[in-house]
gemmi code that builds the backbone of each chain (N, CA, C; Angstrom):
import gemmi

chains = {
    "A": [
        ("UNK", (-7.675, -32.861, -1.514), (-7.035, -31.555, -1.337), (-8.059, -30.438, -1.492)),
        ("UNK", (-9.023, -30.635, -2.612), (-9.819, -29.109, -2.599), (-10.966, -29.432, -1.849)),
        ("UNK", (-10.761, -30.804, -1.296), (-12.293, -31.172, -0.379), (-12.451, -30.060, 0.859)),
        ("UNK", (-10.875, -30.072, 1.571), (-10.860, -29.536, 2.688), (-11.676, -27.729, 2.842)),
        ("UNK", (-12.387, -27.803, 4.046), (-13.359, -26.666, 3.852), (-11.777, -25.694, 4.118)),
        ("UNK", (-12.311, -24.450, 3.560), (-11.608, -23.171, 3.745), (-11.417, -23.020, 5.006)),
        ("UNK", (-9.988, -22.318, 5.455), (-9.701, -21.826, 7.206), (-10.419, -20.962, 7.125)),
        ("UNK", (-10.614, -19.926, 6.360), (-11.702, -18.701, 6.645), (-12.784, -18.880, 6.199)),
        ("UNK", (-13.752, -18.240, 6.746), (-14.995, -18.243, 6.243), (-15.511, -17.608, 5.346)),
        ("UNK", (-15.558, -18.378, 4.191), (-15.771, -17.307, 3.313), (-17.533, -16.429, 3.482)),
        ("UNK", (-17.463, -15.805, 2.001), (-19.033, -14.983, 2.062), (-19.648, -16.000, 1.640)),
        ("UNK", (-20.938, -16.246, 2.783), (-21.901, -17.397, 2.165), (-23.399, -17.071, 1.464)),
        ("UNK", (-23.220, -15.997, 1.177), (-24.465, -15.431, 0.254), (-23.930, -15.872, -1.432)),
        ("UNK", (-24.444, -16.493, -1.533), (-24.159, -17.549, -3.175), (-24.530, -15.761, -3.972)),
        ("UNK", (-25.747, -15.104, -3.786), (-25.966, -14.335, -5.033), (-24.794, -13.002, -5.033)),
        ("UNK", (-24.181, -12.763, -3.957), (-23.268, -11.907, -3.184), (-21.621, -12.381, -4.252)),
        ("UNK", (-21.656, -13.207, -3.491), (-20.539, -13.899, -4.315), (-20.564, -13.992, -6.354)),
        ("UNK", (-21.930, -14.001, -6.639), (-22.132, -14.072, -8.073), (-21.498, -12.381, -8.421)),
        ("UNK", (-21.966, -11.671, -7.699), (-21.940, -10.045, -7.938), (-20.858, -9.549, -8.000)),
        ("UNK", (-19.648, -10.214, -7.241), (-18.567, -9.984, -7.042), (-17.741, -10.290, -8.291)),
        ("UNK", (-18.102, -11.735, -8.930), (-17.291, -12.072, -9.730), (-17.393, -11.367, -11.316)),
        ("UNK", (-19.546, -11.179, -11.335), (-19.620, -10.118, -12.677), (-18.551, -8.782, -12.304)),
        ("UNK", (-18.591, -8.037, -11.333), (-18.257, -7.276, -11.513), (-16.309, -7.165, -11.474)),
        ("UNK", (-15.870, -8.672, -10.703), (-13.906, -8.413, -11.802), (-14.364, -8.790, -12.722)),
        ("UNK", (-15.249, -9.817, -13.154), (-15.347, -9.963, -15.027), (-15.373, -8.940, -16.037)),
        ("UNK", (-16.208, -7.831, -15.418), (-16.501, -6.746, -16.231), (-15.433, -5.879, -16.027)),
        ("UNK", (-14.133, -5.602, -14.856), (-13.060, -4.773, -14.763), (-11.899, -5.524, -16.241)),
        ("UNK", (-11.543, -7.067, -15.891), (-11.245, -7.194, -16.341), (-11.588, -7.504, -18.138)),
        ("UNK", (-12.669, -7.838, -18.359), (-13.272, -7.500, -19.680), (-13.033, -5.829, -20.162)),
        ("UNK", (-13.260, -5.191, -19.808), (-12.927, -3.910, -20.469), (-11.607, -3.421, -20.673)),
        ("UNK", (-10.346, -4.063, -20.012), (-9.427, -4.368, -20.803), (-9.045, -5.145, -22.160)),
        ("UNK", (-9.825, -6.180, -22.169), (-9.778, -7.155, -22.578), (-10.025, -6.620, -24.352)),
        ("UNK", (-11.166, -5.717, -23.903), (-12.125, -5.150, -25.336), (-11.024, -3.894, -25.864)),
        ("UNK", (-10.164, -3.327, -25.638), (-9.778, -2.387, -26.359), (-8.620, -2.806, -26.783)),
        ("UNK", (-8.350, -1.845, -28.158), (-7.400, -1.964, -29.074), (-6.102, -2.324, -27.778)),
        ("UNK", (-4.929, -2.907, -28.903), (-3.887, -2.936, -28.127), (-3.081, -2.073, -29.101)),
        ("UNK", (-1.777, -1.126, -27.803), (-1.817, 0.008, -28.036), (-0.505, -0.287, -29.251)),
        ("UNK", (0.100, 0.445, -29.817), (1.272, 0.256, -31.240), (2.464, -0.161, -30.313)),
        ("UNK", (2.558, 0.184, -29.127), (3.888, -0.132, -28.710), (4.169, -1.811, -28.620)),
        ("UNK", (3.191, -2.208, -28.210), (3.193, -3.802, -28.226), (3.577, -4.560, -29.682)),
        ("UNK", (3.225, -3.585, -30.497), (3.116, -4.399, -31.843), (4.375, -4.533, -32.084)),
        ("UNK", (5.106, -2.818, -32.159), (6.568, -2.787, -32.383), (7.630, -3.480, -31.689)),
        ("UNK", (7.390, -3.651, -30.321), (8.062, -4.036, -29.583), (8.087, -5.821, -29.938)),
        ("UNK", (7.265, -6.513, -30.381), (7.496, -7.753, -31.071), (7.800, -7.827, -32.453)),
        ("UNK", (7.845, -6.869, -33.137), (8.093, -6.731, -34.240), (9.818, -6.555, -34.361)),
        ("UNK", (10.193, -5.414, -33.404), (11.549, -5.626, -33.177), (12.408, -7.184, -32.677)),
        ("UNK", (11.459, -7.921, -31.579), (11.928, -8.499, -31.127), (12.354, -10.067, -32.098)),
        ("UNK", (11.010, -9.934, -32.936), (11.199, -10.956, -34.050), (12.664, -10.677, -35.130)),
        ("UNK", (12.527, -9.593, -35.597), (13.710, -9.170, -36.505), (15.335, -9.251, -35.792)),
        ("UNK", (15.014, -8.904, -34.356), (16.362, -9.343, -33.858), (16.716, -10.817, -33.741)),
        ("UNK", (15.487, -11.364, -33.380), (15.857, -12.911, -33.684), (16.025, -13.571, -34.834)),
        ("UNK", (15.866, -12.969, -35.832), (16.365, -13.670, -37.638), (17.385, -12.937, -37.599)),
        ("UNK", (18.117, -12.077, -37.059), (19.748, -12.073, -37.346), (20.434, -12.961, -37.452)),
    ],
    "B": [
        ("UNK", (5.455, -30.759, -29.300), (4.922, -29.508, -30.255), (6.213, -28.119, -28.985)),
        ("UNK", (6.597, -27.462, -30.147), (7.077, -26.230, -29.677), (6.311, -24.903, -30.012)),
        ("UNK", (6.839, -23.739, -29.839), (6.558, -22.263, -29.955), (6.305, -22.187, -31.433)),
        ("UNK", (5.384, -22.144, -32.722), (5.729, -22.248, -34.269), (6.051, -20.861, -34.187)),
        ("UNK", (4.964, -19.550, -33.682), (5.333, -18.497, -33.921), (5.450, -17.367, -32.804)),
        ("UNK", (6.326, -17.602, -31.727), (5.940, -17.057, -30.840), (5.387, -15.535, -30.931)),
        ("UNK", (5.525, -14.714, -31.811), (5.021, -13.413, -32.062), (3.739, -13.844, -31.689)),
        ("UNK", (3.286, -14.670, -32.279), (1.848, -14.627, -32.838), (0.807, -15.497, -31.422)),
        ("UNK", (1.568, -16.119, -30.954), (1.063, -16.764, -29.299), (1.151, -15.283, -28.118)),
        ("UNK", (2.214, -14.698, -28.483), (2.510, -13.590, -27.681), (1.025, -12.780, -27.609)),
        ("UNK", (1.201, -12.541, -28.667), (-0.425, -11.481, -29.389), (-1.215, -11.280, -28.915)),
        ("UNK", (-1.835, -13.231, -28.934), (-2.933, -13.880, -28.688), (-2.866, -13.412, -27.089)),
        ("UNK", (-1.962, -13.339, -26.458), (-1.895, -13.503, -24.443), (-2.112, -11.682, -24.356)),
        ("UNK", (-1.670, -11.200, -25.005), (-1.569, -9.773, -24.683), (-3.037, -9.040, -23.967)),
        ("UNK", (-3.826, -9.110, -24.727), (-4.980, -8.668, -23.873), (-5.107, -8.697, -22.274)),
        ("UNK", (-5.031, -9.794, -22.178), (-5.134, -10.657, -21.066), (-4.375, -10.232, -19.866)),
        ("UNK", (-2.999, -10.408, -20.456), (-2.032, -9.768, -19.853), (-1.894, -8.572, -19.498)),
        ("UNK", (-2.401, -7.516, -20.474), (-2.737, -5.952, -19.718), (-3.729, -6.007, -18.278)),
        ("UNK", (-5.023, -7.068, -18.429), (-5.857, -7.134, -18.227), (-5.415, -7.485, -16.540)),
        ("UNK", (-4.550, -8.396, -16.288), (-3.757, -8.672, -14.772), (-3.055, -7.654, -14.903)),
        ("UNK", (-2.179, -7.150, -15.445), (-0.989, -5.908, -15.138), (-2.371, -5.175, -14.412)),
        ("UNK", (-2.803, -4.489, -14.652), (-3.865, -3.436, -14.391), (-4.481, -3.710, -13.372)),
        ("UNK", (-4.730, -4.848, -12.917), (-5.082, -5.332, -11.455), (-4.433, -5.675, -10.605)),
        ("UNK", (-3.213, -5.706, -10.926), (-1.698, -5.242, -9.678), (-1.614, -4.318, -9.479)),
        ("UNK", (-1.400, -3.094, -10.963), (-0.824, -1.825, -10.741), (-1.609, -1.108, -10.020)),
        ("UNK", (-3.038, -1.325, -10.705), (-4.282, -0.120, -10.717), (-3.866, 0.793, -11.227)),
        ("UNK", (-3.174, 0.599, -11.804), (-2.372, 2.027, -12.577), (-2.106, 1.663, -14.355)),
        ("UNK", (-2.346, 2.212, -15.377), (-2.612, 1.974, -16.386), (-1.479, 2.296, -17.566)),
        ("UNK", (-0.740, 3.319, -17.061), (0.446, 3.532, -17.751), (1.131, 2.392, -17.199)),
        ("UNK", (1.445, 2.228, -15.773), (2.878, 1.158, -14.998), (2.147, -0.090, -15.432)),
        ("UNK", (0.864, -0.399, -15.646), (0.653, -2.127, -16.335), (1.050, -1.979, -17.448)),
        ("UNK", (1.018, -0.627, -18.195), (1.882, -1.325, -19.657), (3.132, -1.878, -19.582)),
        ("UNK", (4.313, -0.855, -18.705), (5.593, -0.682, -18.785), (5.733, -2.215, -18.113)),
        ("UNK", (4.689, -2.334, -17.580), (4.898, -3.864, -17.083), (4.438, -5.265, -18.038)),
        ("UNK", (3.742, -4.873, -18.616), (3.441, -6.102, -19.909), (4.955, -6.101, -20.814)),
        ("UNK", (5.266, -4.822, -20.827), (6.226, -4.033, -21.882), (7.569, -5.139, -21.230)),
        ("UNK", (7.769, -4.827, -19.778), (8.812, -5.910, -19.291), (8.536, -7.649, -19.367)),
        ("UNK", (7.575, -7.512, -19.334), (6.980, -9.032, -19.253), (7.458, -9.844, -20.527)),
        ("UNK", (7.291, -8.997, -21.429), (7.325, -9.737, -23.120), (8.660, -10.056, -23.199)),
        ("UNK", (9.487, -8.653, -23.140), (10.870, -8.718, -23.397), (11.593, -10.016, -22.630)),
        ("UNK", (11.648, -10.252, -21.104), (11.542, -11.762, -19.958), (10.857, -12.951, -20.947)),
        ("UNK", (9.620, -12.731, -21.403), (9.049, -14.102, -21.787), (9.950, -14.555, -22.946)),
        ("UNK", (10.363, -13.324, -23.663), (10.887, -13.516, -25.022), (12.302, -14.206, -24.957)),
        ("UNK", (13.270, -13.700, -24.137), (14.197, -13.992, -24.049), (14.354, -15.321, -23.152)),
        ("UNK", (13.378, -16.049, -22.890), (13.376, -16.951, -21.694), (12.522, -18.264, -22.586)),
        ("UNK", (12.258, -18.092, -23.629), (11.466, -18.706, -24.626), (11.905, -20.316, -24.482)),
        ("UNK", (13.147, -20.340, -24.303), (13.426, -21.813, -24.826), (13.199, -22.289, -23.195)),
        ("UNK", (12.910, -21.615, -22.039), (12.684, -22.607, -21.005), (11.298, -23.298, -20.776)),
        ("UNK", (10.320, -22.296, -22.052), (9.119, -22.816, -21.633), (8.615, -24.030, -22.134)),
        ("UNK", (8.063, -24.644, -21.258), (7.848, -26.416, -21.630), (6.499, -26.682, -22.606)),
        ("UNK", (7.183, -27.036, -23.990), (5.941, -27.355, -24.561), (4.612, -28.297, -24.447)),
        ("UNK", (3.478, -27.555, -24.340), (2.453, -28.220, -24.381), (1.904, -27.874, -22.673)),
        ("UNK", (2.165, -27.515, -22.002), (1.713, -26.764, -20.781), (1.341, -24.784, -21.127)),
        ("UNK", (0.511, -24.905, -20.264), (-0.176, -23.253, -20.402), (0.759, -22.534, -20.466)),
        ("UNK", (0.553, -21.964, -21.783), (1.380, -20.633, -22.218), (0.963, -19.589, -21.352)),
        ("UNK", (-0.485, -19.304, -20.944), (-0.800, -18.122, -20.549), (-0.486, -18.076, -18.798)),
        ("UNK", (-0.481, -19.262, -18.821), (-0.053, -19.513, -17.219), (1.362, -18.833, -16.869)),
        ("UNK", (2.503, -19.026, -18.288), (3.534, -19.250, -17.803), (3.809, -17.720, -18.097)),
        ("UNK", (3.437, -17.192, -18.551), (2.903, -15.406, -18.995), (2.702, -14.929, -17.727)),
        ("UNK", (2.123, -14.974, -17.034), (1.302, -14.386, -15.661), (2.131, -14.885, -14.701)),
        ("UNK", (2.780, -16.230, -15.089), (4.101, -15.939, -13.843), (4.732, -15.217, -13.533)),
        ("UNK", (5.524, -15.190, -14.765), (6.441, -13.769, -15.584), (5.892, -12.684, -14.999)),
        ("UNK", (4.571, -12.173, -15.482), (3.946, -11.022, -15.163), (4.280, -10.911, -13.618)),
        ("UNK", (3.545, -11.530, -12.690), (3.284, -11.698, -11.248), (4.917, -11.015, -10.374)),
        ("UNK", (5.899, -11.988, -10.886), (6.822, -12.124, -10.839), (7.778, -10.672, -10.907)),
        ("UNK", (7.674, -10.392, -12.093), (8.575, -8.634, -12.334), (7.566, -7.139, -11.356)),
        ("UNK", (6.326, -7.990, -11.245), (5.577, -6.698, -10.363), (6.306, -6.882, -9.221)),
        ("UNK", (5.876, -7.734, -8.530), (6.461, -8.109, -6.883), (8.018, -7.757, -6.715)),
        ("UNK", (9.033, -8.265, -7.429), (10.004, -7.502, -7.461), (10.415, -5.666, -8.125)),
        ("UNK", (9.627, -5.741, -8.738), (9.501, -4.107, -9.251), (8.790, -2.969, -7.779)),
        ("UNK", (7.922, -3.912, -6.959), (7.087, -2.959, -6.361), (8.188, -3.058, -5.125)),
        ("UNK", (9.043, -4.393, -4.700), (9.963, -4.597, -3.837), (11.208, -3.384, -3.998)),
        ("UNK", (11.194, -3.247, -5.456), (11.974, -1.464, -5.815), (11.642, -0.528, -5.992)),
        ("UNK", (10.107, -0.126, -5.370), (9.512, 0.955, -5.486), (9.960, 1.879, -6.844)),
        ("UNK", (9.410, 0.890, -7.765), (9.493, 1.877, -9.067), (8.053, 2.776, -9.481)),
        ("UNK", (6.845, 1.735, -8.784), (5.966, 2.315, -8.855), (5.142, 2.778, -7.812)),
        ("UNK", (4.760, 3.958, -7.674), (3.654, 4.424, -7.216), (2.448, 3.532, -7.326)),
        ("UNK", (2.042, 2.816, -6.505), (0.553, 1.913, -6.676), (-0.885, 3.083, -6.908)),
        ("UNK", (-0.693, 3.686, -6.130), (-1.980, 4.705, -6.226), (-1.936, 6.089, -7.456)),
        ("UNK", (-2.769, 5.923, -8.028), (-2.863, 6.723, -9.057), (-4.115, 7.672, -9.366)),
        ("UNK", (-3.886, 8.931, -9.440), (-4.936, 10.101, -9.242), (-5.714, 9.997, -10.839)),
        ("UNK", (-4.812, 9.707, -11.738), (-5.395, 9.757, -13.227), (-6.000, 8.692, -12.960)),
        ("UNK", (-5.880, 7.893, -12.965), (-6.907, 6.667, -13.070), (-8.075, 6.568, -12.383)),
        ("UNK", (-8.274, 6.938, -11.685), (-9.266, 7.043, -10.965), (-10.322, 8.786, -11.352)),
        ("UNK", (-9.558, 9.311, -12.218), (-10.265, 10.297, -12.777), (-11.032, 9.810, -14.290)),
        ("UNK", (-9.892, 9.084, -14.737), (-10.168, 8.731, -16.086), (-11.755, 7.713, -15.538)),
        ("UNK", (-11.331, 6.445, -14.606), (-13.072, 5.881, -14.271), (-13.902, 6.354, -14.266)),
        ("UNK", (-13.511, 7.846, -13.648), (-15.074, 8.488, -13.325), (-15.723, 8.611, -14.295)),
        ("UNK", (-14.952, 9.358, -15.174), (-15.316, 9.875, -16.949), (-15.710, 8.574, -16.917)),
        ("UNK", (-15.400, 7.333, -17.430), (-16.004, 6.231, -18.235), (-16.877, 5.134, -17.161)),
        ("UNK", (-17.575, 5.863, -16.527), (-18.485, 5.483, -15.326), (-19.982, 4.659, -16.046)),
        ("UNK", (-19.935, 3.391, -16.300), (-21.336, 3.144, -16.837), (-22.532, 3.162, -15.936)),
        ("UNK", (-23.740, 3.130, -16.425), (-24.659, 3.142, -15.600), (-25.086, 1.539, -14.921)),
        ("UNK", (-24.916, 1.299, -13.855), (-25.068, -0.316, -13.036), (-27.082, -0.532, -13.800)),
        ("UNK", (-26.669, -1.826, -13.862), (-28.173, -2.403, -14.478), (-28.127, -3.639, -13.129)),
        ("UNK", (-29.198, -4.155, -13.051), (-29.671, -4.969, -11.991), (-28.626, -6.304, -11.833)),
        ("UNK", (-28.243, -6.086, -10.377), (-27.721, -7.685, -10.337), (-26.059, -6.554, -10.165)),
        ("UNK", (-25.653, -5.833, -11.018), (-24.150, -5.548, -11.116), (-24.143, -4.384, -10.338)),
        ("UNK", (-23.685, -3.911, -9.385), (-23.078, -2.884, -8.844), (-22.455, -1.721, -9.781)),
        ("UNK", (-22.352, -0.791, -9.045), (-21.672, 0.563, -10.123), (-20.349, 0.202, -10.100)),
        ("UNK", (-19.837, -0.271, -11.178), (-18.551, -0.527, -11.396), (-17.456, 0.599, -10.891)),
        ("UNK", (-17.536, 1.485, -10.732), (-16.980, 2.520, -10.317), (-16.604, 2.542, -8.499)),
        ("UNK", (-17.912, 1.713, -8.463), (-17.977, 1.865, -6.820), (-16.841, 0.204, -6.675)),
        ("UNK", (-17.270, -0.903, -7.281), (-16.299, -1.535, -7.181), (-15.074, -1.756, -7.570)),
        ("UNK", (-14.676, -0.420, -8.345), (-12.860, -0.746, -8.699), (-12.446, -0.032, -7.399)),
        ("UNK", (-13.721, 0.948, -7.039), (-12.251, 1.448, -5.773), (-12.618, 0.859, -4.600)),
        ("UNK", (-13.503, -0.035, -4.389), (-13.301, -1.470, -3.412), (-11.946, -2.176, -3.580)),
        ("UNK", (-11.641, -2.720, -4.742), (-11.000, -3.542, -5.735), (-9.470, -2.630, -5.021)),
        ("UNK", (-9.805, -1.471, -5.214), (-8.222, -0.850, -4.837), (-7.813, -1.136, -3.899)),
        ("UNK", (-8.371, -0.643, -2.783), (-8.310, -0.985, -1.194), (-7.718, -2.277, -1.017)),
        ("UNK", (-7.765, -2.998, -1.661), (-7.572, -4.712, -1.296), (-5.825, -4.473, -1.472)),
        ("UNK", (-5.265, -5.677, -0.929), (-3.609, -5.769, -0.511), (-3.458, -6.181, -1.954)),
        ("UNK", (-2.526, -6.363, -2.729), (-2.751, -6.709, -4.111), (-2.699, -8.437, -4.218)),
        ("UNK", (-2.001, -9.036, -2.930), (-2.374, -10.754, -3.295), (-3.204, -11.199, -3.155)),
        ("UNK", (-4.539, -9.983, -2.618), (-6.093, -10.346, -2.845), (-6.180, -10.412, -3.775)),
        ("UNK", (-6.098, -8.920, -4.870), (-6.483, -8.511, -5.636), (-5.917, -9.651, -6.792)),
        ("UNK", (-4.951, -10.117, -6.964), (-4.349, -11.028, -7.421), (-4.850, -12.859, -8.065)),
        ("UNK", (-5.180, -12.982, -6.381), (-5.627, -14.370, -6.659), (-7.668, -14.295, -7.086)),
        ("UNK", (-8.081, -12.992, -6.745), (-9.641, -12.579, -7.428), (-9.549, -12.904, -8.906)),
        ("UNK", (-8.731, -11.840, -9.706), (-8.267, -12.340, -10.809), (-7.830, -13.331, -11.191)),
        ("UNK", (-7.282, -14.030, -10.871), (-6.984, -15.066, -11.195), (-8.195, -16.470, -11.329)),
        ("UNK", (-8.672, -16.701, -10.127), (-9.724, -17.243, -10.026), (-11.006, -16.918, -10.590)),
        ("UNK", (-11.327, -15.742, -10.447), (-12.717, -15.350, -10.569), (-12.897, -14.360, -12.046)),
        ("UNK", (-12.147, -13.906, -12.973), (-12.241, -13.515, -13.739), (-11.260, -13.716, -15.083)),
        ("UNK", (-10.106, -14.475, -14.914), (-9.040, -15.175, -16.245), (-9.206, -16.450, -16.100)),
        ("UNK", (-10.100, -17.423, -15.374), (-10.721, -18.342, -15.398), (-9.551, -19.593, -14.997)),
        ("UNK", (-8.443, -19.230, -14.184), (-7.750, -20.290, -14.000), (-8.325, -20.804, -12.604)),
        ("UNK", (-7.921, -22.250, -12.422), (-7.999, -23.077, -11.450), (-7.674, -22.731, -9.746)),
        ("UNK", (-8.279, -23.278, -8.335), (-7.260, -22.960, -7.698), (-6.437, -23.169, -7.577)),
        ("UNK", (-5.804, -24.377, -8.062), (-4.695, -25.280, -8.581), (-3.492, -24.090, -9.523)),
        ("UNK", (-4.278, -23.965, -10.476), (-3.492, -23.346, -11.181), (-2.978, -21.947, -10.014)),
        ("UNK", (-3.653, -20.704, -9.919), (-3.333, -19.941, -9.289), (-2.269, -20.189, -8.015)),
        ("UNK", (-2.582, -21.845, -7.317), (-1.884, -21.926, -6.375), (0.313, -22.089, -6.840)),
        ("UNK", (0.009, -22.794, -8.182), (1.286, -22.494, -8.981), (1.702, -21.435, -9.312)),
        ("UNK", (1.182, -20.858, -9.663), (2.130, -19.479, -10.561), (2.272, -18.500, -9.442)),
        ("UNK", (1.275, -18.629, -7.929), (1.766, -17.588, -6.907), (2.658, -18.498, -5.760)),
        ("UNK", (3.150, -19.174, -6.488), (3.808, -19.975, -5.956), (3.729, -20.399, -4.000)),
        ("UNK", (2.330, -20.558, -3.879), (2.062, -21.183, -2.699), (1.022, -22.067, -2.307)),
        ("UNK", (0.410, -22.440, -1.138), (-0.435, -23.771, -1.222), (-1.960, -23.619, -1.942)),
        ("UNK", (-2.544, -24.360, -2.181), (-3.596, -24.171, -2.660), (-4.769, -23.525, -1.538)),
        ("UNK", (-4.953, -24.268, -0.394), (-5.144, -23.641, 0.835), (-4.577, -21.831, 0.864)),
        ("UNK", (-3.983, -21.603, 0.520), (-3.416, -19.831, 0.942), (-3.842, -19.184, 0.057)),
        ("UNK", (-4.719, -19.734, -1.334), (-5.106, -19.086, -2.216), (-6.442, -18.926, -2.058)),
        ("UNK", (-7.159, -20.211, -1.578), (-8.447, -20.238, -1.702), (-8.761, -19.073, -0.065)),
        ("UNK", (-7.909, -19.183, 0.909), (-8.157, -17.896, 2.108), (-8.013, -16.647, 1.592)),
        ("UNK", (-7.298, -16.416, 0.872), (-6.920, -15.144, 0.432), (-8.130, -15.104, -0.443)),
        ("UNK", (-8.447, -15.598, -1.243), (-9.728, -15.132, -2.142), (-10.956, -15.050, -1.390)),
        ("UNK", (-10.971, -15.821, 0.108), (-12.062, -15.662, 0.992), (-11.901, -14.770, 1.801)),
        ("UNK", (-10.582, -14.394, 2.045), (-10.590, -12.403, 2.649), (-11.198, -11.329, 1.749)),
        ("UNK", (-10.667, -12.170, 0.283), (-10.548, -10.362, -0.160), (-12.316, -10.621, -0.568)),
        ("UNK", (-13.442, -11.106, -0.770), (-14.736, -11.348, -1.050), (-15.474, -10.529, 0.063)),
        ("UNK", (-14.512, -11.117, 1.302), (-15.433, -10.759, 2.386), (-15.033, -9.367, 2.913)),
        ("UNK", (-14.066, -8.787, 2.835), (-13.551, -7.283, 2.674), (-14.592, -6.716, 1.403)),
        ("UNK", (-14.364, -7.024, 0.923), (-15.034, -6.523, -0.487), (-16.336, -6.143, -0.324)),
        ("UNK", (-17.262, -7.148, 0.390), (-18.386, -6.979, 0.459), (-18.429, -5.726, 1.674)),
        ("UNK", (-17.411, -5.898, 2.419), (-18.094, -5.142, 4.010), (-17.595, -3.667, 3.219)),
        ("UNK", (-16.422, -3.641, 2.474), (-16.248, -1.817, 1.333), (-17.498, -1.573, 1.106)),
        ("UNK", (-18.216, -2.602, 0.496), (-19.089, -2.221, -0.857), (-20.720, -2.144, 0.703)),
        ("UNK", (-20.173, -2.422, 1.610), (-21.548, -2.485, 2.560), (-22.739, -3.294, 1.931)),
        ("UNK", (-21.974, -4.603, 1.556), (-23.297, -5.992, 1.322), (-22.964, -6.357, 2.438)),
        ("UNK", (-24.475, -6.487, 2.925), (-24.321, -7.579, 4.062), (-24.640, -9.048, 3.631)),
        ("UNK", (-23.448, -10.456, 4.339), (-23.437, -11.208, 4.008), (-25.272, -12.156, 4.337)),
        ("UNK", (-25.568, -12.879, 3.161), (-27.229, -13.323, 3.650), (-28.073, -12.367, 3.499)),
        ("UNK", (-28.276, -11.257, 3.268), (-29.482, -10.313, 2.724), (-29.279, -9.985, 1.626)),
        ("UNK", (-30.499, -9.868, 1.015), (-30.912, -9.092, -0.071), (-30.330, -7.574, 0.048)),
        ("UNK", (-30.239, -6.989, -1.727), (-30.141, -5.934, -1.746), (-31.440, -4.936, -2.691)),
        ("UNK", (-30.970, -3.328, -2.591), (-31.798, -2.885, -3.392), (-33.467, -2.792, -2.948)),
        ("UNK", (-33.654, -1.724, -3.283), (-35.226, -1.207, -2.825), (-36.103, -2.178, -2.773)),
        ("UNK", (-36.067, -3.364, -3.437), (-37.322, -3.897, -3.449), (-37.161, -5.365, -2.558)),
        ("UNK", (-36.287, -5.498, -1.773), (-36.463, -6.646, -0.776), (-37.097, -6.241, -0.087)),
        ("UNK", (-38.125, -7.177, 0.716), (-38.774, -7.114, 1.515), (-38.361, -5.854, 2.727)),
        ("UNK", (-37.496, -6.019, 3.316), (-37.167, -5.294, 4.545), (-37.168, -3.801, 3.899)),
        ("UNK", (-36.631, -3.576, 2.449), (-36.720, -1.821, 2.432), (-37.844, -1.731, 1.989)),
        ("UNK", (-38.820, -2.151, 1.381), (-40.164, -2.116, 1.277), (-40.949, -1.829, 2.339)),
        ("UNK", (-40.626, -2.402, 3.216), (-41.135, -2.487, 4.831), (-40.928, -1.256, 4.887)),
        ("UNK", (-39.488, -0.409, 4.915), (-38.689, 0.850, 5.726), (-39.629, 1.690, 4.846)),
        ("UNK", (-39.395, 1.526, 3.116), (-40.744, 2.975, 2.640), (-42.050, 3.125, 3.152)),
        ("UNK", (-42.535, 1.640, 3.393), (-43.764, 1.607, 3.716), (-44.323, 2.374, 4.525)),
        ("UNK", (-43.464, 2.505, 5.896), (-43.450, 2.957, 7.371), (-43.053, 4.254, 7.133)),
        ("UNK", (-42.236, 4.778, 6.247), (-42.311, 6.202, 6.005), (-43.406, 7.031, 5.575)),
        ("UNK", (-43.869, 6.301, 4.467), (-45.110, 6.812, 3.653), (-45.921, 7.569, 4.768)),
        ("UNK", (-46.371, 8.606, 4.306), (-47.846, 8.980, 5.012), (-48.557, 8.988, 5.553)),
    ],
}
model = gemmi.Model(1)
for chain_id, residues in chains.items():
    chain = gemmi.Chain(chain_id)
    for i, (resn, *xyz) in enumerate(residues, 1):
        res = gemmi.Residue()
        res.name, res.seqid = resn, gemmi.SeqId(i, " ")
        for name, pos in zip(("N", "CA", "C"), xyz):
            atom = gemmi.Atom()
            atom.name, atom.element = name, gemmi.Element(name[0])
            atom.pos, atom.b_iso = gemmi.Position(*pos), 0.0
            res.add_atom(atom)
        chain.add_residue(res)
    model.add_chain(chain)
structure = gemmi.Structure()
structure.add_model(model)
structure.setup_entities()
């Protein structure tokens, strides 16, 4: 199944393709790195306490 | 083995999970309100998830899932003027090898979002094509094309040409200063 070559062609510049992927790594890494914001906290915090009712 | 604490598995996915919201939305307030929906769905849906298979997988379904129908109700605006102001402000300086990140989120925008989608997925939250081909619920084949459109779009935004070098010091722009010089 993953033998089969791609219908499209992909980009065949190997260092092209490396550049591409640092750079979603680094979009998504800089999410990754910051605080998470209070609403998340509360919002499981509520969600836990409603579930021990 | 089941959920011991789901708060605390939740937690652990959250990052992550902003981290795809934000590469659907491109929009940074609507990926919260969308993690924000995601949790409340995962939470209440808890007992369907099958223990001992990817939690984070089954997260990003969820996720995937409330966008595509949310954007099917135009709740959100995809394009966003703050965000793309706020990048500028937090614009780092590109070091060798990485492009100006700036220049590639708004490549990154341009893309249809089930590019943008299965990039992430594959190429930066480190799942499988396998995996990705599950949770977007189509063939493995339609994932691995779609990630070979949106590369090759990507590059022709960002004006790489496929097979050359970049940057002043390949041969050919060396050549072009050379011939300018004096």
């Amino acid at each position: 199944m993953s033998s089969d070559p791609p219908k499209v062609t992909d980009v065949q510049d190997e260092p092209l393709k490396e550049q591409i992927e640092e750079n979603l790594r680094a979009l998504y890494d800089e999410t990754l790195d910051e605080a998470l914001p209070e609403r998340f906290l509360d919002l499981l915090q509520q969600l836990e306490e409603k579930a021990e009712k | 083995m089941s959920i011991q604490d789901p708060k605390k598995e939740l937690l652990e996915h959250l990052p992550a999970m902003r981290a795809f919201a934000r590469s659907l939305t491109m929009n940074h307030a609507a990926a919260d309100d969308l993690v924000q929906d995601t949790i409340v769905k995962a939470w209440s849906n808890l007992d369907k998830y099958q223990p001992g298979t990817n939690l984070k997988a089954w997260l990003f379904t969820i996720l995937r899932n409330t966008f595509y129908s949310s954007i099917r109700k135009r709740k959100w605006e995809v394009e966003d003027v703050d965000d793309a102001q706020a990048a500028l402000l937090s614009e780092k300086p590109a070091h060798d090898g990485v492009l100006a990140l700036q220049e590639f989120r708004e490549a990154f925008r341009q893309l249809p979002e089930d590019q943008r989608e299965v990039l992430v997925l594959v190429g930066a939250s480190g799942f499988s094509y396998e995996e990705a081909a599950e949770m977007c619920g189509c063939a493995v084949g339609t994932v691995k094309s779609r990630a070979s459109r949106a590369r090759k779009r990507l590059s022709e935004l960002l004006e790489l040409e496929d097979g050359e070098s970049h940057g002043a010091d390949d041969p050919k722009s060396l050549a072009v200063i050379a011939n300018l010089a004096p």
